[in-house]
C-alpha positions as CSV (number, residue, x, y, z in Angstrom):
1,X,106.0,187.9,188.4
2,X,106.0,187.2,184.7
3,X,106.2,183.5,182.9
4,X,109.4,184.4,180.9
5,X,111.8,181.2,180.6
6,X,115.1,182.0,179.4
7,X,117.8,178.6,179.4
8,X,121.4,179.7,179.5
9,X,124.3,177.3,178.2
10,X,121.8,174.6,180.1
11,X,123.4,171.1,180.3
12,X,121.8,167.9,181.8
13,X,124.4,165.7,182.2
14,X,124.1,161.9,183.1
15,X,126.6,159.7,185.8
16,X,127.2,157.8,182.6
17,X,128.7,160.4,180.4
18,X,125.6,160.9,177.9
19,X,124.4,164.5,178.3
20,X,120.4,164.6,178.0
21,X,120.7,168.2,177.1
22,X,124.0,170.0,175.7
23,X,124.1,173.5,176.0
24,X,120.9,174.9,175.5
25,X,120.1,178.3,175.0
26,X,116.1,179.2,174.6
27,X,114.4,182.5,175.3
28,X,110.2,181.7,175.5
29,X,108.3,184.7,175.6
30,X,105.4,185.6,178.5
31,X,102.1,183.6,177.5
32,X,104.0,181.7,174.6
33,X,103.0,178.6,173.1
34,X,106.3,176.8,172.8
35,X,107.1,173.2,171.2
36,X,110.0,171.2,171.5
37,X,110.1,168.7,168.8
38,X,112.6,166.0,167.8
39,X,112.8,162.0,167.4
40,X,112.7,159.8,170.9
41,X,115.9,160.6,172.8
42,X,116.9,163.7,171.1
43,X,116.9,165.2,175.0
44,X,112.9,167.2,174.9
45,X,111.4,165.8,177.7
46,X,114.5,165.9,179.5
47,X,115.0,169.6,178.7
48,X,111.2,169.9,180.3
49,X,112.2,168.0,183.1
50,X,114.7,170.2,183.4
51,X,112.4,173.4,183.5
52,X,110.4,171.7,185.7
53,X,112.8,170.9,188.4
54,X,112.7,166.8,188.1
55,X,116.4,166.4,187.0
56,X,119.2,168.2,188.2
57,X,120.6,170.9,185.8
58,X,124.4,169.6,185.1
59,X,125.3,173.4,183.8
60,X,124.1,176.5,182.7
61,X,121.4,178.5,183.8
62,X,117.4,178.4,184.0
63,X,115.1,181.8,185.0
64,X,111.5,181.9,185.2
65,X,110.2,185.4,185.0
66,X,113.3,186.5,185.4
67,X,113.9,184.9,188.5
68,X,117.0,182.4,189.1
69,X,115.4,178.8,189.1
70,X,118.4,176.6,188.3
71,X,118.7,175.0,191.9
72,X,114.9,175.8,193.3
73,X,112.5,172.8,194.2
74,X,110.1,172.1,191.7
75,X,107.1,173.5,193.7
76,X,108.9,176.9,194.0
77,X,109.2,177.1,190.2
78,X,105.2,178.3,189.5
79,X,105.0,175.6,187.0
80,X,102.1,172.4,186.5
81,X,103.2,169.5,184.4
82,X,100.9,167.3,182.3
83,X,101.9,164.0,181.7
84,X,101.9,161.6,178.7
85,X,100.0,159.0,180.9
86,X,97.8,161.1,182.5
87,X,98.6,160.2,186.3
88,X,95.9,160.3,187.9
89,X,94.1,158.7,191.2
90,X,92.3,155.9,190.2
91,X,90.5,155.5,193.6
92,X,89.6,159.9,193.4
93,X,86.9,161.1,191.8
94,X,87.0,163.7,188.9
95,X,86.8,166.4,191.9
96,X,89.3,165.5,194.0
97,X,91.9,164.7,191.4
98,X,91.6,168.1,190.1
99,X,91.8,169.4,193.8
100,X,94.4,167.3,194.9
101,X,97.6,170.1,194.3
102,X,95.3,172.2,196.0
103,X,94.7,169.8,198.8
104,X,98.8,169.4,199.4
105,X,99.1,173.1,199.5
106,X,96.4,173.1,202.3
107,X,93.8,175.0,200.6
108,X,90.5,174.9,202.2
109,X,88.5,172.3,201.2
110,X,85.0,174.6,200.4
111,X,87.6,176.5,198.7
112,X,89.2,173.5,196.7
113,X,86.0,172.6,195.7
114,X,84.8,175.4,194.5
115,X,88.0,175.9,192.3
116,X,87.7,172.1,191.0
117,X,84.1,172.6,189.5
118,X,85.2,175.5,188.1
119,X,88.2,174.7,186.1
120,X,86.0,171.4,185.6
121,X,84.0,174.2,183.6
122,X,86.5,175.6,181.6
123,X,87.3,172.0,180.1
124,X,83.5,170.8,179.7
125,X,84.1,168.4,182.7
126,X,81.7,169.9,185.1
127,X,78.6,166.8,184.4
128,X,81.6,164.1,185.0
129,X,83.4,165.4,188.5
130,X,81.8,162.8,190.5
131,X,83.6,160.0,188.5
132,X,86.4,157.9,189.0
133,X,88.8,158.0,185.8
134,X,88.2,154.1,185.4
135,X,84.7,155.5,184.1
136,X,86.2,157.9,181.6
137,X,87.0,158.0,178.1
138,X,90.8,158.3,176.9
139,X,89.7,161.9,176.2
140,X,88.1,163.1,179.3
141,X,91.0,161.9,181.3
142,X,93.0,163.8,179.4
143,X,91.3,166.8,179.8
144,X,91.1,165.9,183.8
145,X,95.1,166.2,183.8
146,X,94.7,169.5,182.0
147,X,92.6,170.4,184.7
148,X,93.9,169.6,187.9
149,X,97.3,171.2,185.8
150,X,95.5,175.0,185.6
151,X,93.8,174.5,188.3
152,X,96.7,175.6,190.6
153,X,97.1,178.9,188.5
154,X,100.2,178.1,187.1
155,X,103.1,180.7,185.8
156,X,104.2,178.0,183.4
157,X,102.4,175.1,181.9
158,X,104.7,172.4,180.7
159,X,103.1,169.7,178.8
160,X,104.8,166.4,177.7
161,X,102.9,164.6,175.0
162,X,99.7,165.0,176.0
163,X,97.7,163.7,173.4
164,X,100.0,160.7,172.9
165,X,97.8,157.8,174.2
166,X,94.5,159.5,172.4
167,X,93.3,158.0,168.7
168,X,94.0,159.7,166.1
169,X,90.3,161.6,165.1
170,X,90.7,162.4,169.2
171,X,94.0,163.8,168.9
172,X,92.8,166.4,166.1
173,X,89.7,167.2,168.6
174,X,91.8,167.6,171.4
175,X,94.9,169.8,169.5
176,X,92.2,172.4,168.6
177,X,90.9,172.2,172.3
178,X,94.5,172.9,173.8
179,X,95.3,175.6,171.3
180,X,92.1,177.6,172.4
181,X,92.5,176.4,176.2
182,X,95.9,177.8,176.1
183,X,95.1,181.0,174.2
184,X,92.1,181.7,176.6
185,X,94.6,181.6,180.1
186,X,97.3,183.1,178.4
187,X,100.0,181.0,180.5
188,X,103.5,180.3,179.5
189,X,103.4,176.4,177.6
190,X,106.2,174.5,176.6
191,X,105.0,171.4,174.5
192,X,106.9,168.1,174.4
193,X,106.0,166.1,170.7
194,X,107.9,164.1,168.3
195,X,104.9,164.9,166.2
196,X,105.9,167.4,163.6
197,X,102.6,168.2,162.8
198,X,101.4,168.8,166.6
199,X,104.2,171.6,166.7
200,X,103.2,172.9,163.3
201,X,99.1,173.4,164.2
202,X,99.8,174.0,167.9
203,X,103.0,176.4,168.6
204,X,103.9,180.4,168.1
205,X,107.2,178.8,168.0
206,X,109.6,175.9,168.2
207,X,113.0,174.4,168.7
208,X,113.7,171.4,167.0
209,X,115.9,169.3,168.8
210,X,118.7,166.4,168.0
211,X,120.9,164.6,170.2
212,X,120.6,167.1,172.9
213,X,121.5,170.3,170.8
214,X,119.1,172.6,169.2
215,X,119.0,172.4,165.5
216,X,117.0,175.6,164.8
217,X,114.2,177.7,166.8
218,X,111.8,179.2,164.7
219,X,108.3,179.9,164.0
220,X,106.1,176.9,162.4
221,X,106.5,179.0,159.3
222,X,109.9,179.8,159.0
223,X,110.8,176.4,160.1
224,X,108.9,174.7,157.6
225,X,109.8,177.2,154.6
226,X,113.6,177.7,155.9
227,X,114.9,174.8,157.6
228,X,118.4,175.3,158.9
229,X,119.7,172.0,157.4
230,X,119.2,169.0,156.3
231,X,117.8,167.3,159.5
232,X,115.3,169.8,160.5
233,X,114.5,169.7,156.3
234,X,114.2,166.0,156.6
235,X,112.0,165.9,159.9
236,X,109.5,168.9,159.4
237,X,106.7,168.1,156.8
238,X,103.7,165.8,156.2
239,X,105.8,163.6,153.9
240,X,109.6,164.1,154.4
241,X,111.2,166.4,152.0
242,X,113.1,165.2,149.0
243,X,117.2,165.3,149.1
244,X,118.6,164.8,146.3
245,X,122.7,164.4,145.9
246,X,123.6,167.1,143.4
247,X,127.0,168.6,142.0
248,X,127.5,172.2,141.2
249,X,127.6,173.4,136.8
250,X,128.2,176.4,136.1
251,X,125.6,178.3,138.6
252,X,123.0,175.9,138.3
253,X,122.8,171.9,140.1
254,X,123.4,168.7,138.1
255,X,120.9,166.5,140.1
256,X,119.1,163.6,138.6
257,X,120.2,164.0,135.2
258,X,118.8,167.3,134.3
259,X,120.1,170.7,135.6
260,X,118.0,172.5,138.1
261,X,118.0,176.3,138.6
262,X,118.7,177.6,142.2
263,X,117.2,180.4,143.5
264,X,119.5,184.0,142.8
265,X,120.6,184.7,146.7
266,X,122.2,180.8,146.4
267,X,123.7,180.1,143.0
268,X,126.7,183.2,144.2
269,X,127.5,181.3,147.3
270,X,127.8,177.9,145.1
271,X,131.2,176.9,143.9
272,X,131.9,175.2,140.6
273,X,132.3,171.3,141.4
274,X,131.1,171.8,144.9
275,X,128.7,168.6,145.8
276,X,125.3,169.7,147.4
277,X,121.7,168.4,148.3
278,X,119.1,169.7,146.9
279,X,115.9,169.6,148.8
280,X,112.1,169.9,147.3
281,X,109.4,169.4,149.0
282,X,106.9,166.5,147.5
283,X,103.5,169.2,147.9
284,X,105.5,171.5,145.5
285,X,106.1,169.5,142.7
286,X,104.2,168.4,139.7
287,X,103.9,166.1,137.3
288,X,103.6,165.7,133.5
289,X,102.8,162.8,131.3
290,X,104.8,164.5,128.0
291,X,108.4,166.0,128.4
292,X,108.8,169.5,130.0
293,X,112.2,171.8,130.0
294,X,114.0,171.7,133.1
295,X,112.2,168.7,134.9
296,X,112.8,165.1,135.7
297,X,112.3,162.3,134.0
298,X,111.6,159.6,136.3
299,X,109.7,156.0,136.5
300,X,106.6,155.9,138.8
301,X,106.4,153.3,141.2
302,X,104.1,153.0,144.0
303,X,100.8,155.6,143.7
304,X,99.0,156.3,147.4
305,X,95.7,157.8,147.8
306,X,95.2,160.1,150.5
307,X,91.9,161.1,149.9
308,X,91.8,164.7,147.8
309,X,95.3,164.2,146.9
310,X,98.3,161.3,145.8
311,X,101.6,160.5,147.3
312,X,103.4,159.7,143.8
313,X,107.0,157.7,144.2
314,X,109.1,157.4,140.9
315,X,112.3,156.1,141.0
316,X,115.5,157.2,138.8
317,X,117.8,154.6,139.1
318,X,118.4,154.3,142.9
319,X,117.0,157.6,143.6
320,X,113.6,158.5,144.5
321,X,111.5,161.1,143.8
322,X,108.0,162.1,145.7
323,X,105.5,164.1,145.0
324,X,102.0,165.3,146.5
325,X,99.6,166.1,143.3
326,X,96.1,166.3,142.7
327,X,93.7,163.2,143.0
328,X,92.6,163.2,139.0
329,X,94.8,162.8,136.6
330,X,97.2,160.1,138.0
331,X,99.7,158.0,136.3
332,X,100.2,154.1,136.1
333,X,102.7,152.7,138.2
334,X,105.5,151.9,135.7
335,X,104.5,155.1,133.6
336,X,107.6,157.5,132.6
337,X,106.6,160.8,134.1
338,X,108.3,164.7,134.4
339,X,108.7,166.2,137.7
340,X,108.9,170.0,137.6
341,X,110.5,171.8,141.1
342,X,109.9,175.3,141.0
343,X,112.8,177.6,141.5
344,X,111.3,179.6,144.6
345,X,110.5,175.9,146.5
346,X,114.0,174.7,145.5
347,X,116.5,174.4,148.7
348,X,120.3,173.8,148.8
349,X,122.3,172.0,151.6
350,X,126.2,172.0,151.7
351,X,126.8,167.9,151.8
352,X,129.3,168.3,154.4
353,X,128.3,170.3,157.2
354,X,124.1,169.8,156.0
355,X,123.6,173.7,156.4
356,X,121.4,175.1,154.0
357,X,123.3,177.5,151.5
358,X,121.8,180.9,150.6
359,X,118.0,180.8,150.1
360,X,115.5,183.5,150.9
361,X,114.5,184.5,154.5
362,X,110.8,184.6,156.4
């Protein structure tokens, strides 16, 4: 049996009214590292729960390995769930909370045993299996649910933010760990995170999610570089892109009260008069102290350090302008500055619909 997961028109409707999911359709490939990313209710965990087979699917369609899974009992589904609290026993041991799923499936306990210590291996856990999780670090007992997860062999490893209760230098440590833990098995993960950067380090691809509808599924890449519109534009990134209100002149976009170039696949598909967005993001523009052609002239504000580099805010009348430079030179706040957006970096959005216009493919 392979670990495909293919959703079909998949609805997850509530007694209410207010569909959780609406009408997804996602292919994830055999041994794929999947995210689903969006803001809190956007319908991601309940699309997991779906997979899983802890809420009813409504409509549509779910297979695993190509198999028909839409009305099947969770524990028919080959799939092991990691939760954002961790769940475990607080009165078991290390050992026998990894061995407990085999324990319900009746697996001998020699046998059980043997298996616990080692997956314990596998996650560096084997010198803490006779502890109670009362005795562990946020960390470790994270790693324990990982365990006693892989430790029933599962097709599918669904995972719904995991690292959400860890701080944030043990978040980074533990990322890297489930990227290489993943790799290594090989199995099927779908990742739950409303953690941008999470789905950017950790996925081969992602679907980023809003109000129960897919925006855009994509690699970390293409998502970043080629956002769909201005949502996924707005949520994807360190520091959220700049969109900028803009009006169409003669090929080119009036925003901020210079003309911008567009890049040549867009400026066609642009109509004279037509009002746009124009997005840039902050770690592609730069800054100059003396006038430049083409860039805008705007009032810095607030300056934050973040360490080798500066989130700059400057402000042109009501509109605001950020960008990511380097640490040395900076401005003064209250210093005129020029902020240049390269052509290639520049995006357009269509105001109405938020879809980006033209713009050139991954």
């Amino acid at each position: 049996m392979t670990s495909t997961i293919t959703t079909t028109a998949l609805v997850k409707q509530y007694p209410n009214g207010v569909r959780g999911v609406d009408g997804v359709d996602i292919e994830i490939g055999e041994g794929e590292f999947f995210a689903l990313l969006g803001p809190s209710g956007c319908g991601k965990t309940t699309l997991l729960r779906s997979i899983a087979g802890l809420e009813t699917i409504t409509e549509g369609t779910l297979q695993i390995g190509g198999e028909e899974m839409t009305h099947r009992e969770p524990g028919e589904r080959g799939v092991a769930m990691v939760f954002q609290d961790y769940a475990l026993f607080p009165h078991m041991d290390v050992s026998d909370n990894i061995a407990y799923p085999l324990r319900i499936r009746k697996v001998a306990k020699d046998e059980r045993k043997a298996i616990a210590a080692d997956t314990a291996g596998k996650l560096s856990l084997e010198h803490l299996l006779e502890r109670r999780p009362g005795q562990l670090s946020g960390g470790q007992q994270q790693r324990v649910a990982l365990a006693r997860a892989i430790a029933t062999r599962p097709q599918v490893l669904l995972l719904d933010e995991p690292l959400s209760n860890l701080d944030a230098r043990l978040r980074l440590e533990a990322r890297s760990f489930l990227k290489e833990l993943q790799r290594e098995l090989g199995v099927t993960s779908v990742f739950v995170t409303h953690d941008q950067s999470e789905a950017l380090a950790l996925a081969d691809r992602m679907a980023v999610m809003k109000e129960g509808k897919i925006q855009q599924i994509g690699t970390p890449r293409e998502v970043f570089h080629a956002p769909a519109n201005t949502f996924v534009a707005s949520f994807i990134g360190s520091h959220p892109m700049n969109l900028l209100d803009g009006v169409v002149e003669n090929g080119r976009v009036r925003v901020l009260g210079t003309q911008l170039d567009v890049q040549p696949d867009t400026a066609p598909q642009l109509r004279e008069g037509q009002k746009v967005v124009v997005g840039a993001r902050p770690e592609y523009i730069s800054w100059s102290p003396t006038p430049v052609d083409g860039a805008v002239e705007a009032e810095v504000s607030t300056i934050e350090n973040l360490g080798a580099s500066a989130l700059l805010t400057a402000r042109v009348g009501d509109d605001r302008l950020q960008a990511v430079v380097d640490e040395e030179p900076l401005p003064e706040p209250g210093q005129r500055a020029w902020f240049s957006i390269p052509v290639s970096k520049t995006m357009v959005f269509d105001t109405e619909s938020g879809l980006r216009i033209g713009g050139d493919e991954l």
